[in-house]
Structure formats: structure tokens, C-alpha cells
C-alpha positions as CSV (number, residue, x, y, z in Angstrom):
1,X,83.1,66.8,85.1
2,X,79.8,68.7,86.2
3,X,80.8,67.9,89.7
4,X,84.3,69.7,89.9
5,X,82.7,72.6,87.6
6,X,80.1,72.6,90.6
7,X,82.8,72.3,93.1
8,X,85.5,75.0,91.0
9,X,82.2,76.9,91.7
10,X,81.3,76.7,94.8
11,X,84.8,77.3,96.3
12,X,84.8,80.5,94.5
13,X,81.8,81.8,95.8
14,X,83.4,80.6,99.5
15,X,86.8,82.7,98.4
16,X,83.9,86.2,96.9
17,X,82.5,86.2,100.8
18,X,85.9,86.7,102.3
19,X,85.1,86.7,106.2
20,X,82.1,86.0,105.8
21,X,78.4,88.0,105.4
22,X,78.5,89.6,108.7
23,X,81.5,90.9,108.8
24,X,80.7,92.3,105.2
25,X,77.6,94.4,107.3
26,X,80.0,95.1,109.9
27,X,82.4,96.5,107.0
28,X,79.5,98.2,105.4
29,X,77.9,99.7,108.7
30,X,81.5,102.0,108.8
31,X,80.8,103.2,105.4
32,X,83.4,101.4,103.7
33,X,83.0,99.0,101.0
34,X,84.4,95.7,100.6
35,X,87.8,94.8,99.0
36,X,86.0,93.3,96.1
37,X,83.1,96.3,95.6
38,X,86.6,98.8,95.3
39,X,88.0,96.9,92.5
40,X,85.1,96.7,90.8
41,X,84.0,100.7,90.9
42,X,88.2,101.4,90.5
43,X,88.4,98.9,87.2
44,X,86.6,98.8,84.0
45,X,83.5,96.9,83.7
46,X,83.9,93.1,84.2
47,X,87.7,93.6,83.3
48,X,89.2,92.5,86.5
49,X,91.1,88.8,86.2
50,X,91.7,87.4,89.6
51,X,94.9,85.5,90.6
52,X,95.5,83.3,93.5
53,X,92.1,83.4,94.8
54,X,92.4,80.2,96.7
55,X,95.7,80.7,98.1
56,X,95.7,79.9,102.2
57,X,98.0,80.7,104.9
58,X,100.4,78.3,106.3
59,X,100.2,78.4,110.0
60,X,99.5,76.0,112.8
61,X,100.1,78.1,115.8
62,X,97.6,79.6,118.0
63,X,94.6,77.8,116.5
64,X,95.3,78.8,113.5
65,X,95.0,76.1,111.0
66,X,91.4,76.6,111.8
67,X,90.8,79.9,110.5
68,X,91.6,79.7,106.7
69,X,89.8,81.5,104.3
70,X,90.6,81.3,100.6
71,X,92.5,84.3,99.2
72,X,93.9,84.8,102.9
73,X,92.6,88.5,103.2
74,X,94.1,90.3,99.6
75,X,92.7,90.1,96.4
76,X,94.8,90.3,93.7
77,X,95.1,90.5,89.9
78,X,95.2,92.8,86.9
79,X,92.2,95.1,85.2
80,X,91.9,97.9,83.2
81,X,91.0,102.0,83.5
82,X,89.6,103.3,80.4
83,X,90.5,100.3,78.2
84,X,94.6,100.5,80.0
85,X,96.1,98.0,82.2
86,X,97.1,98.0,85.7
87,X,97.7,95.7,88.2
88,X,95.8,96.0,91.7
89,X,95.5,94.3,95.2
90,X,92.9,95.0,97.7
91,X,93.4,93.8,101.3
92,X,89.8,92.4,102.7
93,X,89.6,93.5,106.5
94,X,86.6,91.0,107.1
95,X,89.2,88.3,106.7
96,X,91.3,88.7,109.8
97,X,91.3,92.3,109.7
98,X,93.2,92.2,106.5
99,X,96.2,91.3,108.7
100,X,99.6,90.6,106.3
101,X,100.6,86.9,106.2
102,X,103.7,85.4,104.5
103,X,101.3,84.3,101.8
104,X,99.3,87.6,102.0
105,X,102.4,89.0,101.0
106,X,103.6,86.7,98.7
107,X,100.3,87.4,96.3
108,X,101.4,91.4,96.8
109,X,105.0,90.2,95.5
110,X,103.8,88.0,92.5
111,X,101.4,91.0,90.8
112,X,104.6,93.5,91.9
113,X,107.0,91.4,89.9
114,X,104.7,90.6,87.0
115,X,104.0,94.6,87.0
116,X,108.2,95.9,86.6
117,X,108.4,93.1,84.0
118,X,105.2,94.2,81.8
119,X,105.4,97.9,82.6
120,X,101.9,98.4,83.8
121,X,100.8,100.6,87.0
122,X,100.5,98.9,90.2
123,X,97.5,100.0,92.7
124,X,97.3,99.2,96.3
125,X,94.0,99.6,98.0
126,X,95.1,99.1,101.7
127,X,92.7,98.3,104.6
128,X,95.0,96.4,106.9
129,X,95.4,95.6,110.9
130,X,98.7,95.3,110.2
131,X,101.7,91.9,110.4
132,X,99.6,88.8,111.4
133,X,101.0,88.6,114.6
134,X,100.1,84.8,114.9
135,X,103.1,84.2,112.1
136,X,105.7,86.0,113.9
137,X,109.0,87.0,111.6
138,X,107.4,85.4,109.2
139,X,104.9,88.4,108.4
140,X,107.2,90.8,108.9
141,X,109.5,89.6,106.0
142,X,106.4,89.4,104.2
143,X,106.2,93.4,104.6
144,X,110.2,93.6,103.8
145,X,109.5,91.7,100.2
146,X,106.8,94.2,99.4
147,X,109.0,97.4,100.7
148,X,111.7,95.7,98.4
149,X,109.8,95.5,94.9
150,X,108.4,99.1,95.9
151,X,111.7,100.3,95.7
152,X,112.6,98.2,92.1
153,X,109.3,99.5,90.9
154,X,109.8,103.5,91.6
155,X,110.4,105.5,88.7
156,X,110.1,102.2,86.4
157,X,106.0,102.1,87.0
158,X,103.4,104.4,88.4
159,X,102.4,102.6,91.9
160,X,99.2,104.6,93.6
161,X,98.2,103.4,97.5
162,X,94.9,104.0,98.1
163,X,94.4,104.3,102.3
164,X,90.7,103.0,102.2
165,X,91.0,101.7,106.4
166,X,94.1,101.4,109.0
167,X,97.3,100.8,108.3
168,X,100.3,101.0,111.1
169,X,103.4,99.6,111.8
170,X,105.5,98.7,109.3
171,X,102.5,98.5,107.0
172,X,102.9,102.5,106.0
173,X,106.3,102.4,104.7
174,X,105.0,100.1,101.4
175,X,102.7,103.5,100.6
176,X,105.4,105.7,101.5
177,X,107.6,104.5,98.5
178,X,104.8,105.0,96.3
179,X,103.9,107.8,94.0
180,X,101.2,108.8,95.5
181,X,98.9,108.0,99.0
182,X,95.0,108.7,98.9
183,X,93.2,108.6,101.9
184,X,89.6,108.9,103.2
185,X,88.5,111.0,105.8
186,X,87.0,109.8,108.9
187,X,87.9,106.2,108.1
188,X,91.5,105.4,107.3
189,X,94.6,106.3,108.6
190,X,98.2,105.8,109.3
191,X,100.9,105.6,112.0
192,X,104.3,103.8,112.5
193,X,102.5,103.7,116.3
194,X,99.3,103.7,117.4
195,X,97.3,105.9,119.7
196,X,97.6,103.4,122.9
197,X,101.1,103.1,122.4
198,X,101.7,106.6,122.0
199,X,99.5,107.4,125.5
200,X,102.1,104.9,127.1
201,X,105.4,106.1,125.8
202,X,104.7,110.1,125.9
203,X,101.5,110.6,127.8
204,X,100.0,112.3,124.7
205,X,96.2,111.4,124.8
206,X,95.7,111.8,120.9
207,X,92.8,110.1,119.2
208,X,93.3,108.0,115.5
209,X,92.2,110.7,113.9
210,X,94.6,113.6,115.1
211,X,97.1,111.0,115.2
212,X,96.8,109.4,111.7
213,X,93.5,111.2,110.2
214,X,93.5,112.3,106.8
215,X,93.2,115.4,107.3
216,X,95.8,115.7,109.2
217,X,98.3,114.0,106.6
218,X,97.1,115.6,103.9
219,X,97.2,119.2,105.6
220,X,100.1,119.0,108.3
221,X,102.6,116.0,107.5
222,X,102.3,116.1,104.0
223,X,102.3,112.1,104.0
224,X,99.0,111.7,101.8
225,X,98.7,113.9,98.6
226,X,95.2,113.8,98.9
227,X,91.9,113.1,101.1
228,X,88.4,112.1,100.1
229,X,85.3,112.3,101.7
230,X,84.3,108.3,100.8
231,X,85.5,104.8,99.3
232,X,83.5,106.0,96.2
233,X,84.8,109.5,95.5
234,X,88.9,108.4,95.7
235,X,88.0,105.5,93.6
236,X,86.6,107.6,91.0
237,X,89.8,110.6,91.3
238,X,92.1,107.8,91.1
239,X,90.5,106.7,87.5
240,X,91.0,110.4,86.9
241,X,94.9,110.4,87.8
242,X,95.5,107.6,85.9
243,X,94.1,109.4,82.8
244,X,97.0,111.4,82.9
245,X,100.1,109.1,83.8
246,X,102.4,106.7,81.1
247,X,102.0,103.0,82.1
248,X,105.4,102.8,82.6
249,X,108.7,105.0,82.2
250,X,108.8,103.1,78.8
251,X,105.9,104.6,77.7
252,X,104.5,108.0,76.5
253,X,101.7,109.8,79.0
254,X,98.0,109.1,77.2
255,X,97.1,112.1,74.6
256,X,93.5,112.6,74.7
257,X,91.8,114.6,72.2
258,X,91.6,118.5,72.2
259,X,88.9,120.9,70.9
260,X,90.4,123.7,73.2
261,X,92.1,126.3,70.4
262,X,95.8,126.6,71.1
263,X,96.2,130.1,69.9
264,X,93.0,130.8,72.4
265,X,94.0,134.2,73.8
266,X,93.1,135.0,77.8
267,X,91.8,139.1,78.9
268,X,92.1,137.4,82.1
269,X,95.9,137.0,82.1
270,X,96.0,140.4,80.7
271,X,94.3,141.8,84.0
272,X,95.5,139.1,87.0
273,X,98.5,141.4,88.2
274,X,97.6,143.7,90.4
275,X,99.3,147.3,89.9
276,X,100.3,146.8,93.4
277,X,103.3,144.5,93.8
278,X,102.5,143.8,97.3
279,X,99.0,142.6,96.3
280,X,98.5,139.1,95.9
281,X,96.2,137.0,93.4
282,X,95.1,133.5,92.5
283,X,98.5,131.8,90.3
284,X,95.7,128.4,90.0
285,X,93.3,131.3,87.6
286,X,96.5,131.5,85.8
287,X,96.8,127.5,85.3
288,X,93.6,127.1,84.7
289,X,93.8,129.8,81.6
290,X,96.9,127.9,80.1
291,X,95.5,124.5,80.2
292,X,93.0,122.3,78.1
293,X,89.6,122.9,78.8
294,X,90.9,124.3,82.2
295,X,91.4,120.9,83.9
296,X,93.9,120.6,86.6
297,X,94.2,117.7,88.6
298,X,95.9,118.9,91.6
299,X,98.3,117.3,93.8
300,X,98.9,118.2,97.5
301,X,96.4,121.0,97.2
302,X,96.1,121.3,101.0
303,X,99.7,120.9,102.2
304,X,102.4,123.8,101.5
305,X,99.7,125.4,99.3
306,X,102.6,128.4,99.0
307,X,103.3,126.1,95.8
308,X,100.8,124.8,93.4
309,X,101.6,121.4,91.5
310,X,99.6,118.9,89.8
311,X,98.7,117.2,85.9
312,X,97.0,119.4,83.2
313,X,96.8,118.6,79.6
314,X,98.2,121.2,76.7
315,X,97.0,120.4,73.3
316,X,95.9,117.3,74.6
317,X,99.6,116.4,76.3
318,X,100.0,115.7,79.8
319,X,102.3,118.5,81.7
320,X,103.1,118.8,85.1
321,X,102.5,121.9,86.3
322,X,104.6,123.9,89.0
323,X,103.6,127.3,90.5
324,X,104.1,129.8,93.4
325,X,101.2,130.5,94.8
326,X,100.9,134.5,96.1
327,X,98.1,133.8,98.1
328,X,99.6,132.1,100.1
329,X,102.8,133.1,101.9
330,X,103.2,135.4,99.4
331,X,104.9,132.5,97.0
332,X,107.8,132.0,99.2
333,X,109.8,128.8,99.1
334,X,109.9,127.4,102.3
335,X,110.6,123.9,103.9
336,X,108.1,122.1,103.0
337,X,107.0,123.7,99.2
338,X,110.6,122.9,98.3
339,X,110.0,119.4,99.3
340,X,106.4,119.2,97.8
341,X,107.4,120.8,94.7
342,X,111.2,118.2,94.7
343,X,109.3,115.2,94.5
344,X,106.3,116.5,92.0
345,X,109.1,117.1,89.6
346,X,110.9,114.2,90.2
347,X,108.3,112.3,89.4
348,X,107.6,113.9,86.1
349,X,111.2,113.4,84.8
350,X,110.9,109.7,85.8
351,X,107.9,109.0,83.7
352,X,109.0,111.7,80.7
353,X,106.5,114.3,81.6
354,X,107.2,117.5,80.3
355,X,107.1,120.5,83.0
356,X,105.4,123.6,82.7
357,X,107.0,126.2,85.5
358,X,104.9,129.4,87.2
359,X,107.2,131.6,88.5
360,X,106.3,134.7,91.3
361,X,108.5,134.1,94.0
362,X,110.3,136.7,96.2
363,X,112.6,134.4,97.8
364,X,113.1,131.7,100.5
365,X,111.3,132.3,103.8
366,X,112.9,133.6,106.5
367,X,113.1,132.9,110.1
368,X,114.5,130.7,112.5
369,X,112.1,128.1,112.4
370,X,113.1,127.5,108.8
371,X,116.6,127.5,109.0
372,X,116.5,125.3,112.5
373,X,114.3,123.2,110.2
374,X,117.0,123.1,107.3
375,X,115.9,125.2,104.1
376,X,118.9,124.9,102.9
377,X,118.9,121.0,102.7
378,X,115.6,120.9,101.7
379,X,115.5,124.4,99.1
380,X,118.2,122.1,97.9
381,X,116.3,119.7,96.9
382,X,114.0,121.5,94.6
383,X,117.2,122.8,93.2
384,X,118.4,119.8,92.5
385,X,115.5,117.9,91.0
386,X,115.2,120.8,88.5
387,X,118.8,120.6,87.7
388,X,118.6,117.0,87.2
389,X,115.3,116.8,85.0
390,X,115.4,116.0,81.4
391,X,112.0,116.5,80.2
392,X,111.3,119.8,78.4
393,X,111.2,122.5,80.6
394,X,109.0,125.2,79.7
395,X,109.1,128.3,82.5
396,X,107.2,131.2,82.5
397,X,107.8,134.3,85.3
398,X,104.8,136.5,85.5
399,X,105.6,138.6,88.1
400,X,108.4,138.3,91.4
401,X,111.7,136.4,90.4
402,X,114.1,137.6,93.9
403,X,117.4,135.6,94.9
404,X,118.6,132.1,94.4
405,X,114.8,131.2,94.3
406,X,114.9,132.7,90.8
407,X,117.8,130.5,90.1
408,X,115.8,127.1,91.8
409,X,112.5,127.5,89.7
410,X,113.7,126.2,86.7
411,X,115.8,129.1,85.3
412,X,117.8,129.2,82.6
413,X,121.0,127.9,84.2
414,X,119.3,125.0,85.4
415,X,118.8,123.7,81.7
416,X,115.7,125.6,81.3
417,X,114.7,125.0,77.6
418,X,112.2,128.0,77.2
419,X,112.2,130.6,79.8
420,X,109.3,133.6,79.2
421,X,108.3,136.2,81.2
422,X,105.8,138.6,81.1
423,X,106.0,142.6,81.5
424,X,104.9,142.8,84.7
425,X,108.3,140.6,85.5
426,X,110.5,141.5,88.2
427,X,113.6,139.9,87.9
428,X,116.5,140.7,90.6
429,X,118.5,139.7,93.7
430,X,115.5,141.3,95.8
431,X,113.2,143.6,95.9
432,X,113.5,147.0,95.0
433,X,112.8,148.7,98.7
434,X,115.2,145.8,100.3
435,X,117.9,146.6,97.5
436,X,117.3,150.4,98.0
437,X,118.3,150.1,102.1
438,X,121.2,147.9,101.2
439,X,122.8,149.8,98.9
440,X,122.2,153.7,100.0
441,X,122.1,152.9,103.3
442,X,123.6,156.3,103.9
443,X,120.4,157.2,102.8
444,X,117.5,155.5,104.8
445,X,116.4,157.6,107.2
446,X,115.4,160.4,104.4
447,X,112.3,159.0,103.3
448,X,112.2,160.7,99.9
449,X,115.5,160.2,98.8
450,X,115.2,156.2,99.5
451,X,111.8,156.3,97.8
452,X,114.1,158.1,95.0
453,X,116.7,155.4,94.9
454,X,114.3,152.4,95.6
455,X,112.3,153.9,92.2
456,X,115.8,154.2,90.4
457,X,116.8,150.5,91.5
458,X,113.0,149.3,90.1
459,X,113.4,151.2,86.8
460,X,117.3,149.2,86.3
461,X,116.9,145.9,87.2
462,X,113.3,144.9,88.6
463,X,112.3,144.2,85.4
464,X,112.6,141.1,82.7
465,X,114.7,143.5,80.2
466,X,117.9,142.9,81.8
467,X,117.4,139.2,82.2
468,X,116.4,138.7,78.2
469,X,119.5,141.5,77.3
470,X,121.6,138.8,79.0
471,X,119.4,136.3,76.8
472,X,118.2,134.3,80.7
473,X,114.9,134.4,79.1
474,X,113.9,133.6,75.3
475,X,111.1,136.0,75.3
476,X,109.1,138.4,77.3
477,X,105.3,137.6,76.5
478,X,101.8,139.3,76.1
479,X,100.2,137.3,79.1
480,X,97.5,137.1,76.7
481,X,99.0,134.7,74.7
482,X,100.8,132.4,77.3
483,X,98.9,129.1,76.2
484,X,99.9,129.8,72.7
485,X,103.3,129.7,73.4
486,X,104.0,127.5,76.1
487,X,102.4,124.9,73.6
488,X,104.5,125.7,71.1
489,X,107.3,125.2,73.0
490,X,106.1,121.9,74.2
491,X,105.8,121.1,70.5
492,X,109.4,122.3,69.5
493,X,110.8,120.2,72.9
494,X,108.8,117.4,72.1
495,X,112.4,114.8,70.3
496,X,114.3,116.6,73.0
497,X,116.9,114.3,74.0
498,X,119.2,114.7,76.8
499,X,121.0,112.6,78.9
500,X,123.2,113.3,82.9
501,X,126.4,111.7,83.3
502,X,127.0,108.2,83.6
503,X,126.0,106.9,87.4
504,X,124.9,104.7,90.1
505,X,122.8,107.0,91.0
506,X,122.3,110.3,92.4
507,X,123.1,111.9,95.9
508,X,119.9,113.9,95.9
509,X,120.5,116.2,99.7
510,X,118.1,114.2,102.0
């Protein structure tokens, strides 16, 4: 017996070295840490139970039945995050540059299936050179099973792919699926094709960085919904994100406790908007006031910032929080903040999140560039993910409310359950001077009289009173008090039950 226990023991320390020391120096010398060091800072102390650590690939071809390592380049198994489950793989580059195998994928598949079946959050930590190219069709229908339980998984558990080293090819489309894509800068990124490729085929000499970088997809494509400056820093914000999410759309979002008085009134709010309504300010001061403790995990912060989304906590709840963003854009809706903003809420009605709605918007954006781009396909799609959400709904306007984006940002006719507004609201089909040149046209080349008319046009409509005489909104509010009652409403909606038609599923406009 003492010389299996030995030998037990000794093959697991072969399977804990992966490709060996030096490519663990090599792996450290680029400032990245290894697949096993990630689990162990991502999980709870000494929580992590491996599975299938001395799984080895299959293949004889090309010499290799002479390079297996036990595990085959993924660790996989299931841990905790503050005392919660989740499931997790890490893909060890010093093992054949963490290259995808049929039975690198087939671990991937067995912690996927036993994570829609329990209902506990999957994490990928990806650091991949992509299909093992030795294997053939074989690798790549390794990659199809994963895209496959991605797809049964969304909506039913949280997945999280953490970008923590390349991954190209067909590789990106398993993160893509996800909920959300972390990435670090200066050492991970993502492509369907690489930069030598791309040189060949359009003569673009682009580096990986400007190609793939993290900055890049977190600013520009919008791919990654956040980028970190090292391994250790996204570890440590992904422990924070999971603080806020359910385990599964089974299960209520964790409620922490709050010291943070309810009925805490705000000056701040009372002063934020500026007596010009051309002049922008900060809508994140405003979340920040609402929220526990004013802690905001945000989402996307540097792509489309013309929208603000991301988790907060009210009375110790976790909301998902919506908001124009005035400094930006002025707040406008455009291509991509309707998109941003569309899959932010989507997300939130999957896993019973209530939503908590900032509204100071004076329309979609204009131009050429959007419509060529299609805002109307993509406004849609904010519209519709509104429409279609069942959470609560809690919206509050505090200043510009113009056009159909008044109707998109979770209004009263999209099954908004509390709509507020403050005084300062300005609720219309436009703006007062735009309304004013429309309707006395007769009139726009005498200065005073359209200032008259634009003044008369502000006085009847570009204000919350006709909206609440019509009964669009609930209340209009002292900004002050904002946190009060957006918790109380929370509390009211909190048994709200309602349910969409019977269906296979939605046509949601692509």
C-alpha cells in the first residue's frame, strides 16, 4: 500500500509541474502566473478540488505519443469564492502552449455539464495557442462541444472568461458566449486571425496588441468588458463580481449586510444639475449617492461610456444599474451604448436582478455614420431588452427625457414598475429650442420672438408635470431623497411576478 500511496503521489506532483520547471520561468519571466497559481489566488483557501488531473491525450501522429503530460494542458475542478461554489478551468500554456486537445476539451465539457446540472458559476481562465493542430478535426470538435454547453449554460449560470494569455481562432468564440471577458493588458489578447495572417491577406502591418490588445477590446470593439493591469489584479475584481451575481438563474443574488441608512438624504443630488441645461455633469456622482456604501462595480466603463452600467448594492441587494452619462456625448443613445446597455440588461433579467434606470437623455445620435451603422437595429435592441425584462424596474429621470429615447429607457410603457423624476425633469419629444423652430417656423429668423415661443414651449411641456398629470411617472422626487425611495420601491417589487407569452424563444433584432 505505501508504494501506490508513494506512486498516487508522485504522479501528482509530475501532473502540479505541468511543462515542466522551465517553462514555468519562461511563463513567469512574461509576468503571468501559472494555471495553477490563478486558481489558487481566484478560489478560497485550500478549497479548490481537482478533477481529471491525469487525463492524457490520445494521439500518435507527429511524435506525439511522446509528449504527454498528465492533465494535457487544463486544469479543472470546482472551488469556492467567499464560502460559494463555482466551477473553474485554467488552460496551462507551459504544456504545449495550452493548445486544445479532444481530451483538453472533453475536461472543459465534463465541469460545463456538471455546472448547468448543479447551478453553480463556471470560470474560464484562458491562456491558449489555440486547436492542437497535431489532432486535426479532432480539436476542432473539441472547441464545437465547448461553444455548445456555452450556449446551454447562458442565462441558466453565470459563466466569466478570464483572458489571462492568447487566444485566436476559434478559441474566442467560447468567451464570446459568456457573460463577461476580462483581459490583461500587455499580455493577453484575442483575434479570429492573427497578425501574420492579417499582413498576408490585407497588407495591414498591425502588431498583437493593436490587433487583439486589451485595450483596444475594452475601449474600441467593446469585446472585453474590462482590462487589468496584471494576472493578480483581474483575479482579485473577478472575486469582487462574483460578490454580486446569483449562482444560478435558480437562485437569489447574495445580500450582504448594510450599515448604510436607507432614508440617508444626499445635498449633493440636490446641487448636481447645473442651471444650464446645456451643461453637463458626472451621472456616476449620482450612482454613487444612491448606492450602498457608494460601491459600484462597473461594467464596460471604457467602451460607449455615453451610458454607464454595472452592479451596486441597495439595502444590501444587488441592482444593476443603467445610466446616461452627460459627459460624455451629452447622454445620447448611439450604436454602440444601445448595444452595451441591451446586453447589461439582459443579463440582469436572466439572473432576476432587479434594475435601477438613470435617465438624461436627449435623444438618439444623429448622423450618417450611425444610421449607415444601423441605430435603428441596434436602438432596437435596448428597446427591446427593456420591454422584455421582468425584474422590477425602478427608473428615475433627473434631467433630459427627448424622443423615442424617453420611451427605450425603461419608461412607463415598457412595463416600467416605478418611474420618478425629479424637478429639474425635462420630459418631451425634443428640446425646447428644436420644438420652437419646428413649430413657429414662421417665426425663426426674429430672434426674440423664437426665444419667446422656445420659453413658452419649455414652460408647457419640458417639464415632468405633464408626464405625472398623464400618470407616466408615479412621482416627481426631491433628488435628495432618491436612495430612500428607489429602495422602497425595490422593497414593494421585491414578490413581483410576471411572466411574457408562451415561446421558443425570442427574435431579439440582431
Amino acid at each position: 500500500m505505501t508504494d501506490i500511496l508513494a506512486e498516487l503521489e508522485a504522479k501528482r506532483a509530475q501532473a502540479r509541474l505541468g511543462g515542466g520547471q522551465r517553462r514555468i520561468d519562461t511563463q513567469h519571466g512574461k509576468g503571468k502566473l501559472t494555471a495553477r497559481e490563478r486558481i489558487t489566488l481566484l478560489l478560497d483557501d485550500a478549497s479548490f478540488e481537482e478533477w481529471d488531473m491525469f487525463v492524457e491525450h490520445r494521439c500518435h501522429d507527429f511524435g506525439m505519443e511522446d509528449q504527454k503530460v498528465p492533465g494535457d494542458g487544463v486544469v479543472t475542478g470546482y472551488g469556492t469564492i467567499a464560502g460559494r461554489p463555482v466551477f473553474v478551468y485554467s488552460q496551462d500554456f507551459t504544456v504545449l502552449g495550452g493548445s486544445l486537445s479532444e481530451t483538453h476539451a472533453a475536461k472543459i465539457c465534463k465541469i460545463m455539464d456538471q455546472a448547468i446540472k448543479t447551478g453553480i458559476p463556471l470560470i474560464g481562465l484562458n491562456d491558449s495557442g489555440g486547436a492542437r493542430i497535431q489532432e486535426g478535426v479532432a480539436s476542432l470538435g473539441g472547441y464545437a462541444e465547448v461553444f455548445q454547453r456555452n450556449v446551454l449554460a447562458s442565462g441558466v449560470v453565470p459563466q466569466i472568461s478570464l483572458i489571462m494569455g492568447p487566444c485566436a481562432g476559434g478559441a474566442v468564440y467560447s468567451p464570446a458566449i459568456t457573460d463577461f471577458i476580462f483581459m490583461v493588458e500587455g499580455s493577453s489578447y484575442m483575434f479570429v486571425t492573427g497578425p501574420d495572417v492579417v499582413k498576408t491577406v490585407t497588407h495591414e502591418d498591425l502588431t498583437a496588441e493593436e490587433l487583439g490588445g486589451a485595450k483596444m477590446h475594452s475601449r474600441t470593439s467593446g469585446v472585453a468588458h474590462g482590462a487589468f493591469e496584471n494576472d493578480v489584479e483581474m483575479l482579485m475584481r473577478t472575486r469582487a463580481l462574483m460578490s454580486y451575481l446569483p449562482l444560478s438563474n435558480r437562485e437569489p443574488a447574495p445580500v450582504v449586510p448594510c450599515h448604510d441608512p436607507i432614508d440617508r438624504p444626499s445635498s449633493v443630488l440636490d446641487a448636481i444639475i447645473p442651471d444650464n441645461a446645456n451643461m453637463p455633469y458626472d451621472m456616476r456622482r449620482v450612482v454613487l449617492e444612491i448606492v450602498d456604501n457608494g460601491e459600484f462595480f462597473e461594467i464596460h466603463e471604457n467602451f460607449a461610456s455615453n451610458i454607464i452600467v454595472g452592479f451596486g448594492r441597495i439595502d444590501g441587494c444587488t441592482v444593476g444599474i443603467v445610466g446616461n452619462q452627460p459627459m460624455v456625448l451629452a447622454g445620447c443613445l448611439d450604436i454602440n451604448a444601445s448595444r452595451k446597455a441591451a446586453r447589461f440588461v439582459r443579463f440582469c433579467d436572466a439572473f432576476n436582478i432587479p434594475l435601477v434606470t438613470l435617465v438624461d437623455v436627449p435623444g438618439f445620435m444623429p448622423g450618417l455614420a450611425q444610421e449607415t451603422g444601423g441605430i435603428i437595429s441596434n436602438g432596437a435592441k435596448l428597446l427591446f431588452a427593456y420591454a422584455e425584462a421582468t425584474v422590477p424596474k425602478v427608473t428615475l429621470i433627473t434631467r433630459k427625457a427627448y424622443g423615442g429615447a424617453y420611451d427605450v429607457m425603461a419608461s412607463k410603457h415598457l412595463r416600467g414598475d416605478v418611474n420618478y423624476a425629479w424637478p429639474s425633469a425635462e420630459i418631451a419629444v425634443m428640446g425646447p429650442e428644436g420644438a420652437a423652430r419646428i413649430i413657429f417656423r414662421e417665426d425663426a429668423a426674429d430672434l426674440e420672438k423664437l426665444a419667446a415661443k422656445t420659453d413658452e414651449y419649455r414652460e408647457k411641456f419640458a417639464n415632468p408635470f405633464v408626464a405625472a398629470g398623464r400618470g407616466y411617472l408615479d412621482d416627481i422626487i426631491m433628488p435628495r431623497n432618491s436612495r430612500r425611495r428607489i429602495s422602497r420601491a425595490l422593497s414593494m417589487l421585491a414578490d413581483k411576478q410576471l411572466e411574457n407569452p408562451p415561446r421558443k424563444h425570442d427574435n431579439l433584432p440582431l
